[in-house]
C-alpha positions in Angstrom: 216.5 -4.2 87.6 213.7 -6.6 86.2 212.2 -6.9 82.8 210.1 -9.3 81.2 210.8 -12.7 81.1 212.8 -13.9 77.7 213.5 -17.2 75.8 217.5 -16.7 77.1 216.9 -17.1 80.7 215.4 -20.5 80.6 218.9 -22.1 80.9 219.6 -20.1 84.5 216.0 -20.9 85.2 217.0 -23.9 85.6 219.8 -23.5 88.0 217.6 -22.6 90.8 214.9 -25.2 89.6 217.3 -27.6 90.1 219.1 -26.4 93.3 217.8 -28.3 95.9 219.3 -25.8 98.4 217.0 -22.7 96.7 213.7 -25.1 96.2 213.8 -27.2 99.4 210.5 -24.5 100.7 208.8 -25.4 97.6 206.0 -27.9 97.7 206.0 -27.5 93.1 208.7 -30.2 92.2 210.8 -28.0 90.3 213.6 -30.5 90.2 212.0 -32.7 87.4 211.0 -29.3 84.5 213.1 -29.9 81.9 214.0 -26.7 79.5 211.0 -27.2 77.5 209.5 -26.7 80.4 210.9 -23.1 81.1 210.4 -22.1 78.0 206.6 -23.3 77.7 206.4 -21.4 81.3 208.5 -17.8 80.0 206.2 -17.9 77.0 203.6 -17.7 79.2 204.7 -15.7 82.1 202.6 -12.2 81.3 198.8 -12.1 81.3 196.5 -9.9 83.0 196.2 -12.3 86.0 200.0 -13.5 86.6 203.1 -11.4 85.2 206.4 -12.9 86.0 209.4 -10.8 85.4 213.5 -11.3 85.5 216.0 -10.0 88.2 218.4 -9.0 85.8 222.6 -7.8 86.8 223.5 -4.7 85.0 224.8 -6.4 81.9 220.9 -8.2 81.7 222.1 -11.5 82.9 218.9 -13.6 84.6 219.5 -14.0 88.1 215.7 -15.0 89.3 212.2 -14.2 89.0 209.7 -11.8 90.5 206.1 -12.4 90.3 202.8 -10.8 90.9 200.1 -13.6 90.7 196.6 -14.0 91.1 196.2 -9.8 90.2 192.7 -8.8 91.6 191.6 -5.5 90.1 188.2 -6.1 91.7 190.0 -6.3 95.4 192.6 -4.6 94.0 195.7 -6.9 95.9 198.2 -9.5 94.3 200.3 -12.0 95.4 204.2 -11.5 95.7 206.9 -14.1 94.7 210.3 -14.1 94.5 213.0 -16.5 93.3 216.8 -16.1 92.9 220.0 -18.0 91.8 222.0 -19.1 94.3 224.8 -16.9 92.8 222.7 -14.0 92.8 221.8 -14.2 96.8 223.3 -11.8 99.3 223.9 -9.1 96.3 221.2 -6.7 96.4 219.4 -8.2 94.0 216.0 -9.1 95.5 215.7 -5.9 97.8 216.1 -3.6 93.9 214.0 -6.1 92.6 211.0 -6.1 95.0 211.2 -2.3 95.8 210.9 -2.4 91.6 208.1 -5.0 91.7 206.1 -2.9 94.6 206.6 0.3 92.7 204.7 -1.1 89.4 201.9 -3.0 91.3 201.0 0.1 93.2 201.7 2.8 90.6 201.1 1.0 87.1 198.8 -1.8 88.3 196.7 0.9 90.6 197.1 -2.5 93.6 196.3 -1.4 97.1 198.0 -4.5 99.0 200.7 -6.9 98.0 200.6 -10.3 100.1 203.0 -13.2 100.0 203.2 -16.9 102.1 205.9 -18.3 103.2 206.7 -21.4 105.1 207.6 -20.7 108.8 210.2 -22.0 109.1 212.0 -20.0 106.2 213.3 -17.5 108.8 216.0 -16.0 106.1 213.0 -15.1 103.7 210.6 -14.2 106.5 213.1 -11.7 107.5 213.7 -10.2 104.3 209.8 -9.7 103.7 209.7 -7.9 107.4 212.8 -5.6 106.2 211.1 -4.5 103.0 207.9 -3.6 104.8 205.8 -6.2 104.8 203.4 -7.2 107.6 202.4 -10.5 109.5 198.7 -11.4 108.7 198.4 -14.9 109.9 199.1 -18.5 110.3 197.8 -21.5 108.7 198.9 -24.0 110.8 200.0 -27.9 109.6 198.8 -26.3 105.7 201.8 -27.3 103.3 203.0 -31.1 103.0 206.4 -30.0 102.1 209.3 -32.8 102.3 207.1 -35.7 104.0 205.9 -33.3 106.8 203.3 -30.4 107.0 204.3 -27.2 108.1 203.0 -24.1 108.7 202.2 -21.3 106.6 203.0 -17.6 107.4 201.3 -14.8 105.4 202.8 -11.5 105.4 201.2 -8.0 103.3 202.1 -4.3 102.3 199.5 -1.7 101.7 200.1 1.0 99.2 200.1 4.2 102.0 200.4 8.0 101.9 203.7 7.3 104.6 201.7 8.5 107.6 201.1 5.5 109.8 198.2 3.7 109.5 196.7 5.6 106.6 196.3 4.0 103.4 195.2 5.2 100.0 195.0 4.0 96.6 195.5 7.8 95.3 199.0 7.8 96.9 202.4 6.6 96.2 204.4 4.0 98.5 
């Protein structure tokens, strides 16, 4: 499930800012954000251009964050991010969340193409984008300085369709 972003998750915000295992493809230094920092960022997590929601358990517990940024209702597209506890990973969490994520930019936003980047050699994520539909469009090669060496940059996209192959529409559902 995700909702909006609240005060109460800074705290396990912070657990994943601060996991060097979960930010290790990150080239933002989310090591050093302090809670004043989460807060400043949850506060300002929903505007017409970026809306950053919570992966929330069944009982509304924070377990990551889902993002659509840089919303373009002239191109009509987005760009997908995702972000989860370490405790949260390997539970369903991020497949419900992003099926839930794809679902609003598509019907609610009126998008026509959700893209995302990920560092190549983040094969666990890059294979989790391919499983929930999403599309290799390119490489930048050498374009993130990422832990004192460049590395590639993968970009990956899903187009709102009608389900026939090929087809897309922005009068139908995914």
């Amino acid at each position: 499930m995700i909702r909006r972003l609240e005060k109460k998750d800074a705290e396990r915000m912070l657990e994943w800012m601060h996991d060097e295992e979960i930010n290790h493809n990150f080239s933002v230094d989310f090591e050093s954000h302090t809670l004043e920092d989460a807060i400043n960022f949850i506060e300002n997590s929903f505007d017409e251009k970026n809306q950053h929601f919570a992966v929330v358990d069944e009982d509304d517990i924070y377990q990551g964050s889902i993002s659509l940024k840089n919303i373009s209702y002239t191109d009509y597209n987005a760009e997908y991010a995702i972000v989860l506890r370490r405790d949260a990973l390997g539970k369903g969490y991020s497949q419900e969340a992003t099926w839930k994520i794809l679902e609003y930019a598509f019907n609610e936003l009126g998008l026509y193409k959700v893209y995302l980047n990920v560092l190549e050699g983040n094969k666990r994520a890059r294979r989790f984008y391919e499983k929930m539909g999403f599309k290799p469009e390119g490489v930048f090669e050498e374009h993130k300085y990422v832990q004192g060496r460049f590395h590639n940059l993968c970009w990956y996209a899903i187009f709102k369709t009608n389900g026939e192959k090929g087809e897309k529409s922005r009068d139908k559902s995914i």
